[in-house]
C-alpha positions as CSV (number, residue, x, y, z in Angstrom):
1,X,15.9,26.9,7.3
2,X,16.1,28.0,3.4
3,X,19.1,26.4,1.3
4,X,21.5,28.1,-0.6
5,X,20.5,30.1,-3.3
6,X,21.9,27.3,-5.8
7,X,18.5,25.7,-5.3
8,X,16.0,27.0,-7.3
9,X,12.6,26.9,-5.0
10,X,12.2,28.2,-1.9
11,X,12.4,25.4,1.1
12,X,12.0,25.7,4.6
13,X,12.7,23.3,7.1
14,X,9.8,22.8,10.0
15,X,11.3,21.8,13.3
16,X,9.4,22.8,16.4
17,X,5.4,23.0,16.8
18,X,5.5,27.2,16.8
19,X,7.0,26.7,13.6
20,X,4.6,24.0,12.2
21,X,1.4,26.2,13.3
22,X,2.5,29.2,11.5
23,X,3.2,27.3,8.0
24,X,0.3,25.7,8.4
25,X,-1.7,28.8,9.0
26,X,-0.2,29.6,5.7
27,X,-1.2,26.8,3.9
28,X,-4.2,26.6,4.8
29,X,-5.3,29.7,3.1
30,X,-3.9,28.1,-0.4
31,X,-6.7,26.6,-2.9
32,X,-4.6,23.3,-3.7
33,X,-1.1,22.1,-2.3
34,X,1.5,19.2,-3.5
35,X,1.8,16.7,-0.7
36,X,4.0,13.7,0.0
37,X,5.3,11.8,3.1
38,X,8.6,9.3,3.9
39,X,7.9,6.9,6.1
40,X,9.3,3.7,7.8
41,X,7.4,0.6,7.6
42,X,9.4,-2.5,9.4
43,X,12.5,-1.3,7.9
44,X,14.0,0.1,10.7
45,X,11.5,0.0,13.7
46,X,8.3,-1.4,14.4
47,X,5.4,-0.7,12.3
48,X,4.7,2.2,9.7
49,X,6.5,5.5,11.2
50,X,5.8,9.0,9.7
51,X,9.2,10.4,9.2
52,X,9.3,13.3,7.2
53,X,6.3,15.5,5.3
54,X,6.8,17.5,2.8
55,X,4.0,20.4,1.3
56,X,4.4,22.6,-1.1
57,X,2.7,25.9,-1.9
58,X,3.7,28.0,-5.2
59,X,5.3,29.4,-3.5
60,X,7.4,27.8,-1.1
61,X,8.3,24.0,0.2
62,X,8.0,23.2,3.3
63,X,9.9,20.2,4.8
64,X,8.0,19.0,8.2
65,X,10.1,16.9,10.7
66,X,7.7,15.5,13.0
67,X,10.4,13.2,14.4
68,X,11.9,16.8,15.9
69,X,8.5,17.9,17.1
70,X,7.4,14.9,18.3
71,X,8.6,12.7,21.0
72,X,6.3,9.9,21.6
73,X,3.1,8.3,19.3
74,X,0.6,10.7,20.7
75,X,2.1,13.8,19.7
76,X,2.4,12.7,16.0
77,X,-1.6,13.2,16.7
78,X,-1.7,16.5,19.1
79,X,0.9,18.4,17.8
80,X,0.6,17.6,14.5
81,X,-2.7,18.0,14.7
82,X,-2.5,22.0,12.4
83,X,-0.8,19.4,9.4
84,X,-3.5,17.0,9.7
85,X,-6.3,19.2,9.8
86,X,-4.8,20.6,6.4
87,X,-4.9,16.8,5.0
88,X,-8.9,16.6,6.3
89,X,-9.8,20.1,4.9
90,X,-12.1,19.6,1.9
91,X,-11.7,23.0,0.5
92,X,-8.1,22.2,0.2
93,X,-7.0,20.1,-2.7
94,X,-4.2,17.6,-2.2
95,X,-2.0,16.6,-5.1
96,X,0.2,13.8,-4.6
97,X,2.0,11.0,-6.8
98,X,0.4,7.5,-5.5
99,X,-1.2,7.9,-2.2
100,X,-1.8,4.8,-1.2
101,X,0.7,4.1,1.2
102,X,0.5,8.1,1.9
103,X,-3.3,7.2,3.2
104,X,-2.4,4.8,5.9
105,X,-0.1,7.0,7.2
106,X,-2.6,9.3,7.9
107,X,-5.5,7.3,8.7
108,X,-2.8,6.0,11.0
109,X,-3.1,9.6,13.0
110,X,-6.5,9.8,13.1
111,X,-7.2,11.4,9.5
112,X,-9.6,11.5,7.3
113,X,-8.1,12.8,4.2
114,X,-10.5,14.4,1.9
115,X,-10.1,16.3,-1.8
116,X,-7.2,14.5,-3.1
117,X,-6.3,14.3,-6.5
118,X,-3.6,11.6,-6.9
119,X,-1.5,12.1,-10.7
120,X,-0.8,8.3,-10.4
121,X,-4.5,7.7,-11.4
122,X,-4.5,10.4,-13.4
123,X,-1.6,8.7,-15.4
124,X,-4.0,5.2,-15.2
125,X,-6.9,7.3,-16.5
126,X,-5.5,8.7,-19.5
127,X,-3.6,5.7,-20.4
128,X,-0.2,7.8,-20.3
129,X,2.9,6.0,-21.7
130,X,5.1,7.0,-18.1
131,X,5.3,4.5,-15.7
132,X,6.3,6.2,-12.6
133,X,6.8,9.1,-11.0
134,X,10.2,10.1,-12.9
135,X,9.3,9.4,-16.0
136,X,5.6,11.5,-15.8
137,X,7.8,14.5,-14.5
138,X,9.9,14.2,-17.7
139,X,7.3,13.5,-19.9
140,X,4.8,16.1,-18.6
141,X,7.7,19.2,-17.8
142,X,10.7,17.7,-18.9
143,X,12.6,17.4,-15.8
144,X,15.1,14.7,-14.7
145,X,14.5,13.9,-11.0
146,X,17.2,12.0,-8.9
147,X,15.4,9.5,-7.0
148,X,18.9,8.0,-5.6
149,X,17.7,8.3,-1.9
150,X,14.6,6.5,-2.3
151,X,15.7,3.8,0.1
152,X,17.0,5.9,2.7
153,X,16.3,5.9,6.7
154,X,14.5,8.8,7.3
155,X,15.0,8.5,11.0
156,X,17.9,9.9,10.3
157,X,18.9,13.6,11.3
158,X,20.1,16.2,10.8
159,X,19.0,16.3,7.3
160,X,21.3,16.8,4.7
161,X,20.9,19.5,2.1
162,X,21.2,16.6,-0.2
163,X,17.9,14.7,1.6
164,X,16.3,18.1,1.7
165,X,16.5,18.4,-2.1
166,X,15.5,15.2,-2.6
167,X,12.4,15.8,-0.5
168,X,11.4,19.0,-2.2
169,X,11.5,17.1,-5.5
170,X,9.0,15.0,-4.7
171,X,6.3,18.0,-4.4
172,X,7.4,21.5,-6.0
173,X,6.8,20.2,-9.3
174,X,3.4,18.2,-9.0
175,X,0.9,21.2,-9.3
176,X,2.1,22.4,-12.4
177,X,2.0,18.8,-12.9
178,X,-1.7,18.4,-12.1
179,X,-2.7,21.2,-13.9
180,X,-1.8,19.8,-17.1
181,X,-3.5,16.5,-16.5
182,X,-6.4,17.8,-15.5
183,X,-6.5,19.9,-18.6
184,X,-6.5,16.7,-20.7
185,X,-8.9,14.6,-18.7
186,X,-11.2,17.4,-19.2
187,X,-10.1,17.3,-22.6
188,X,-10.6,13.8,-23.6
189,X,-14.0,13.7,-20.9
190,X,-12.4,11.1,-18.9
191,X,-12.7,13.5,-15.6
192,X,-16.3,11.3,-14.4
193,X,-13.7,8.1,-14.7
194,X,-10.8,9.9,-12.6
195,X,-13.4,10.9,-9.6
196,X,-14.2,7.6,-9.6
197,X,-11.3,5.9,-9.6
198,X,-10.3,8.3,-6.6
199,X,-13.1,7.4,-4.6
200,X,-12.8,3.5,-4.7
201,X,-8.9,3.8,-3.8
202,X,-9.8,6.1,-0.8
203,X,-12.4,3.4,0.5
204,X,-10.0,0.7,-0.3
205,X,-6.5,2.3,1.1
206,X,-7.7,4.4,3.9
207,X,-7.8,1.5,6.5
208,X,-6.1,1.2,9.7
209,X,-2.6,-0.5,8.7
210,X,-2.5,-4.1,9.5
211,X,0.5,-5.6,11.5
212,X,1.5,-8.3,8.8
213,X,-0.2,-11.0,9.9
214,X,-3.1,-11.5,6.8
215,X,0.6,-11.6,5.1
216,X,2.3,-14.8,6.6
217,X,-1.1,-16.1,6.9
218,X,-1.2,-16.6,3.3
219,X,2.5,-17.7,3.0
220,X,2.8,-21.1,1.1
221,X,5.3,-22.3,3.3
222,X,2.7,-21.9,6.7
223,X,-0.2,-22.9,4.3
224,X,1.6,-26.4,3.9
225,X,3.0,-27.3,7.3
226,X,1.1,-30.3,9.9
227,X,-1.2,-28.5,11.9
228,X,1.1,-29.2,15.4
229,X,3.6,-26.9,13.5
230,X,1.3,-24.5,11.9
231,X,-0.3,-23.6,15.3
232,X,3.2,-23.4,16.5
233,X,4.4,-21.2,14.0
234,X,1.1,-18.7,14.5
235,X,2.0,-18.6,18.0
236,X,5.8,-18.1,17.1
237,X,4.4,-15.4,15.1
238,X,2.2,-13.4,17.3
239,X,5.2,-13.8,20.2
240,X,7.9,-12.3,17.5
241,X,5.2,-9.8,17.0
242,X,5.0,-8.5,20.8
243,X,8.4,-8.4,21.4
244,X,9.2,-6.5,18.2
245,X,6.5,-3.8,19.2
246,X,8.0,-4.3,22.9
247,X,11.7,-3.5,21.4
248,X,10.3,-1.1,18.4
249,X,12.2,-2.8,16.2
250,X,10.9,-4.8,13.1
251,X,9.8,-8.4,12.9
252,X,12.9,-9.7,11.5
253,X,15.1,-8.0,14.0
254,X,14.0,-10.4,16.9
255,X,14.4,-13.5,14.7
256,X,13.8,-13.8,10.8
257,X,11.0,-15.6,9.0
258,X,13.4,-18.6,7.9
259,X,13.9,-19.1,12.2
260,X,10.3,-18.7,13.3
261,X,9.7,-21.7,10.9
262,X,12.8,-23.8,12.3
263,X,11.6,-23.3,16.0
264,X,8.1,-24.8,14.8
265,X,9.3,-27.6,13.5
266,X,11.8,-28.3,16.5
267,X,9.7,-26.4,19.4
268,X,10.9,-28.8,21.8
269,X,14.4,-28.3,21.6
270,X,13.9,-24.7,22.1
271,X,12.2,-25.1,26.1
272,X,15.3,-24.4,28.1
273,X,17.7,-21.3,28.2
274,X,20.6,-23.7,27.0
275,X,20.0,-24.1,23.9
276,X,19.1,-20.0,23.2
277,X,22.2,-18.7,24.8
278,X,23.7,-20.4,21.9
279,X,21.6,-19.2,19.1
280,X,22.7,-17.0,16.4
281,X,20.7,-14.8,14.7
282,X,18.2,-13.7,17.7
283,X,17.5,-9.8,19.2
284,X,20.3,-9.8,22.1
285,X,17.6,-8.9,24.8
286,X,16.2,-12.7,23.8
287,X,18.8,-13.9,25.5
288,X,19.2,-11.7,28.1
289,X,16.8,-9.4,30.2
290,X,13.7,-11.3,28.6
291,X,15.1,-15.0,28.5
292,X,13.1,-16.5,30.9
293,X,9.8,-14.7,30.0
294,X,10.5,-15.9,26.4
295,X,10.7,-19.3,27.3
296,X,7.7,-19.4,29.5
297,X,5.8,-18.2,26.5
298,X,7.3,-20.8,24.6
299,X,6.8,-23.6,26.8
300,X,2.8,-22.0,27.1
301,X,3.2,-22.8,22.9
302,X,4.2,-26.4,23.7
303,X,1.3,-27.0,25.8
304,X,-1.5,-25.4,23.2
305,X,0.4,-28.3,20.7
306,X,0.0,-31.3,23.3
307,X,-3.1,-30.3,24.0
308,X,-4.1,-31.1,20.2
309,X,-5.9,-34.4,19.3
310,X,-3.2,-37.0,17.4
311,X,-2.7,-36.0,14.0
312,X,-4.3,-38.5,11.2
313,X,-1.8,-40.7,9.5
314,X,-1.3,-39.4,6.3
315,X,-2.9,-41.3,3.5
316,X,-1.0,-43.3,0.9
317,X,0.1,-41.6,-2.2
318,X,-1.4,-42.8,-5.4
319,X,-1.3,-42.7,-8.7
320,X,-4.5,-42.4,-10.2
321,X,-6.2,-40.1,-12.5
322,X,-9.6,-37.8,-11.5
323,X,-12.4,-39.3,-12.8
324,X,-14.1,-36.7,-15.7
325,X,-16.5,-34.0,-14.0
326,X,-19.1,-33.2,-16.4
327,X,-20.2,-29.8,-14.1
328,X,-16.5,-28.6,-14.3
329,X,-16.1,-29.1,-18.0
330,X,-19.5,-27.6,-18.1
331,X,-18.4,-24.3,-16.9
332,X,-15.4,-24.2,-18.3
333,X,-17.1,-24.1,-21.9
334,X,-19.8,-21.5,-20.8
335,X,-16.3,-19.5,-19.9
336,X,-14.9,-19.5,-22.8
337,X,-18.1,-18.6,-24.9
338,X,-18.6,-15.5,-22.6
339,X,-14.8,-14.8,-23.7
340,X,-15.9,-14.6,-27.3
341,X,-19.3,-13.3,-26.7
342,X,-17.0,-10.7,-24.8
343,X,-14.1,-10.2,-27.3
344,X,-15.7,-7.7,-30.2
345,X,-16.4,-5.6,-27.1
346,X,-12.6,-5.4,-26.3
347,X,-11.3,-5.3,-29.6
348,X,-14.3,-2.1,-30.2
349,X,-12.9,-0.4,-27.4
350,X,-9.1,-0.8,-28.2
351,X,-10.2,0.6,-31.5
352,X,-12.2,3.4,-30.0
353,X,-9.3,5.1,-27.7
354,X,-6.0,2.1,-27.7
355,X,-5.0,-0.9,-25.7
356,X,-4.3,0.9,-22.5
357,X,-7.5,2.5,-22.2
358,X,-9.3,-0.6,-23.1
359,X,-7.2,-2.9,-20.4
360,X,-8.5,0.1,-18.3
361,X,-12.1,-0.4,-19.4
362,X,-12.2,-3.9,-20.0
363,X,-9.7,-6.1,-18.8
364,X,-9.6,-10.0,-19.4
365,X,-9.7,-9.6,-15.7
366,X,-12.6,-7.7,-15.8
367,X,-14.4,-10.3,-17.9
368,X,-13.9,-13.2,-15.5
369,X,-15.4,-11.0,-12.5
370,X,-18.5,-10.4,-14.9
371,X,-18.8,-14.0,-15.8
372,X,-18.1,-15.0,-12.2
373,X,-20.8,-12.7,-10.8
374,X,-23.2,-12.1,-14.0
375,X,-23.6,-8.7,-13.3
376,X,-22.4,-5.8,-14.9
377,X,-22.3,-3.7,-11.9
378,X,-19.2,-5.9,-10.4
379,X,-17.2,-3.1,-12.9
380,X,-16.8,0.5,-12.6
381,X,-19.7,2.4,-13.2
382,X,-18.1,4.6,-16.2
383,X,-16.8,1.2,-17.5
384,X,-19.7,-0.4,-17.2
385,X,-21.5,2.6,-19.4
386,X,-18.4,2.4,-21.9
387,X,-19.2,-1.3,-22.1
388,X,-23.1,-0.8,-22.8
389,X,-22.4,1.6,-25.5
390,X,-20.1,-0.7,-27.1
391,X,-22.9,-3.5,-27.2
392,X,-25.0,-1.0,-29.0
393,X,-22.9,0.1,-31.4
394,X,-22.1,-3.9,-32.4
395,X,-25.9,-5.1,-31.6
396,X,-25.1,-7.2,-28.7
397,X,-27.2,-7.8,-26.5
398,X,-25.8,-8.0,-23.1
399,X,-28.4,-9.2,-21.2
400,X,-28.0,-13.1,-22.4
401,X,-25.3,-13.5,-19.9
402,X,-25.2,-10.6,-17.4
403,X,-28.4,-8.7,-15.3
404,X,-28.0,-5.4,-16.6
């Protein structure tokens, strides 16, 4: 389905797998494409949930709707599978605005994406004044892009012609896009830093998506409870976390955080049916169809907890001030030397290209992993070379704090 002539690219809604096969066949055959996805993650149901792709050709856009071709998980791998093989195609380059949420969506089907070039690094690389995706468009082509339905449920159908706009605006601009920062990275030799910088994000992003848990995990408020409640609250967890995949619905659908942490702390108030029938604020087949397997597994909970050893009374508070540690005050010295031994390096670089570029180079984060690990190789490899020809040029000799 094209729209109106009003709009001025050429865009084609995908809706069947006939369909998506003979665009792809199409695409394939094209040296580089602009890419993007929409997705869901525990917004609206559970987990991250390819909604809508969107590739474009010079030529023409094409809006994919996988949620109309597909019915269940599997088929967003089978029949998908001519899209997918288009994001693992090496001869094909991918061009895409920040692709790191993009990458777990396909590593989530089975991908291994390959030849991407991603204009957010781009922008990183050359130090670029625009911030985000709207304001490189404008700055690079000067065009105004509406990004009003960012927040929208792409579960949603039909599409609207307004969606479908939106969703074409995302891609039909981005290879014209790319060619002109491409251009300047070759320009100002910073290509070597870009390919690298590409590489470490596709290590680091393209992982199989976690489930939230490393998240709460490292939530101050679980980090501080007794242990009785913080095994309580883990278990709470992992049982919110079943039903919700159970359901397909996100976490906070079945009960929010603020509750899971209640029901810890008052777990044995919560062992009969009573006192849930009466409970606000809980997914409705909690206190219907699955009320008596949820309170077995809570009742299971309140066993793990008895079964722990007596908590130690907890000591008395006083007031009292740490006694001096000469190691600690030792290395915090030796820190702040390296930060002046460091500091003519920074200020040679900001002088060399500008602040950006340096921060990019060099951070002050940067120089506490170096003094942390002593190694220059704990950087990137074309900041660490940026960094050794900056020590040359001001005679200083790196190797009386770091192995070179």
């Amino acid at each position: 389905m094209s729209l109106p002539p009003a709009a001025p690219y050429n865009i084609q809604l995908v809706k069947t797998a006939q369909e998506l096969l003979h665009c792809c066949s199409i695409i394939a055959k094209e040296p580089q494409i602009a890419i993007d996805t929409e997705f869901d993650r525990n917004r609206f149901k559970y987990g991250l949930n390819l909604c809508v792709a969107q590739i474009a050709t010079p030529e023409v856009c094409y809006i994919i709707d996988p949620i109309s071709i597909c019915r269940t998980d599997a088929e967003f791998r089978t029949l998908l599978q001519p899209m997918w093989d288009i994001v693992n195609d090496p001869q094909v380059e991918k061009i895409i605005y920040d692709c790191t949420e993009d990458l777990k969506v396909f590593v989530k089907y089975g991908c291994k994406p390959t030849n991407i070039f991603d204009l957010k690094i781009a922008e990183k690389v050359l130090a670029l004044q625009s911030t985000s995706f709207v304001s490189l468009i404008k700055n690079t082509i000067d065009v105004n892009i509406d990004k009003q339905l960012q927040v929208t449920n792409w579960h949603k159908r039909p599409l609207s012609e307004q969606m479908m706009e939106y969703l074409a605006n995302d891609v039909v601009f981005l290879i014209e896009v790319k060619q002109m920062l491409a251009q300047q990275l070759q320009q100002t030799r910073r290509t070597p830093w870009f390919e690298e910088e590409m590489k470490q994000l596709i290590i680091k992003q393209a992982i199989e998506i976690d489930n939230g848990l490393p998240k709460f995990e490292s939530n101050v408020r679980y980090k501080q409870l007794p242990d009785n409640q913080k095994l309580a609250a883990m278990e709470l967890w992992l049982l919110r976390d079943r039903f919700a995949q159970k359901y397909n619905v996100p976490h906070h659908y079945v009960f929010s955080e603020d509750k899971l942490f209640h029901f810890a702390e008052h777990l044995q108030q919560y062992l009969t049916p009573t006192q849930w029938e009466n409970e606000k604020g809980i997914h409705r087949r909690l206190k219907g169809q699955d009320l008596y397997k949820f309170i077995n597994q809570l009742q299971h909970i309140a066993q793990k907890i008895a079964a722990l050893p007596p908590a130690l009374p907890p000591a008395p508070t006083k007031n009292y001030t740490p006694a001096p540690n000469p190691a600690n005050d030792a290395v915090k010295i030796e820190r702040e030397k390296f930060k002046e031994f460091m500091l003519p390096i920074q200020q040679h670089l900001e002088a060399k290209y500008d602040k950006k570029t340096q921060e990019i180079i060099l951070s002050n984060r940067y120089v506490q992993d170096l003094f942390k690990y002593k190694r220059l190789d704990v950087i990137k490899k074309y900041a660490a070379q940026e960094v050794l020809l900056a020590a040359q040029e001001l005679n200083i000799n790196l190797a009386d704090y770091l192995q070179i």
